[in-house]
C-alpha positions in Angstrom: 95.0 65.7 46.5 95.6 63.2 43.9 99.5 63.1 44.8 98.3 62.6 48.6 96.6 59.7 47.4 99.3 58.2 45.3 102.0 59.0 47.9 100.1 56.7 50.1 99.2 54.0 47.7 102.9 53.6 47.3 103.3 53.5 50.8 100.9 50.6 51.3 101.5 49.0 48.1 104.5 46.6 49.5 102.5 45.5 52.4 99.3 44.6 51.0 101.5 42.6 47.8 102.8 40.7 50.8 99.6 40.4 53.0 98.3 38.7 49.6 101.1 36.7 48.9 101.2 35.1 52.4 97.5 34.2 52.5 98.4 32.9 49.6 100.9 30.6 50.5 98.6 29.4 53.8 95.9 28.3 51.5 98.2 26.4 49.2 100.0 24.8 52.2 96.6 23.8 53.4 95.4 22.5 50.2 98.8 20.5 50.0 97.2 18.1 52.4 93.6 18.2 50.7 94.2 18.7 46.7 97.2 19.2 45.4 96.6 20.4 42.3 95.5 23.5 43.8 98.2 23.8 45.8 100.2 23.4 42.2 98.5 26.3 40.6 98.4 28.6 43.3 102.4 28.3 43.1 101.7 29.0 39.4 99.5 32.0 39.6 102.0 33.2 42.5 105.2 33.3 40.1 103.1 34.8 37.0 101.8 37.2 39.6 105.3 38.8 40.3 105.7 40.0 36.9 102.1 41.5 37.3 102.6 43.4 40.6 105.8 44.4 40.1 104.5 46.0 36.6 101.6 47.5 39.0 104.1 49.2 41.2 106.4 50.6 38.7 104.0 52.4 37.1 102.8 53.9 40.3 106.3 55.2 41.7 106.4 56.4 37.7 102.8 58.4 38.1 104.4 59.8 41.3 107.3 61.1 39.6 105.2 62.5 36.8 102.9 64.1 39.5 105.8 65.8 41.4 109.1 65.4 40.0 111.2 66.5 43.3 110.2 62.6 44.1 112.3 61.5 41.2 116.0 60.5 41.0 117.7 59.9 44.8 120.8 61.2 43.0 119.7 64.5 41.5 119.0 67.6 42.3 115.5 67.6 41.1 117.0 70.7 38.6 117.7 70.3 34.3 120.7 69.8 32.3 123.2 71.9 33.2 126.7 72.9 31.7 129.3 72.1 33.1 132.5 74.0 32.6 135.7 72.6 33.9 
């Protein structure tokens, strides 16, 4: 259950992050016109936002790998070290 509801947290994450960067950026252009300064801090709280969401989304692909680790690394075969002998 609480995979399910990760799984599909991740799946939305990216477009909500960019549903809420676009308003964003509508109510800055519009306040261009109006007040600038808000327009100037919205681009601020924007760029310091990045580092914030892209924190946010890290550690949620990381709590799905924790919760099922067959989700982990594209490249592996989801098994342990192994031996190899040549």
């Amino acid at each position: 259950m609480l995979l399910r509801f990760v799984r599909v947290m991740n799946a939305l994450y990216a477009p909500v992050i960019l549903g809420i960067y676009l308003v964003a950026f509508l109510a800055a252009f519009t306040s261009m016109f109006f007040f600038p300064p808000a327009a100037i801090l919205l681009v601020i709280v924007g760029v310091l936002g990045l580092f914030f969401f892209w924190t946010l989304g890290a550690l949620m692909r990381g709590l799905e790998r924790w919760l099922d680790p067959s989700t982990g690394d594209p490249d592996s075969d989801g098994g342990g070290s192994e031996s190899v002998d040549d």
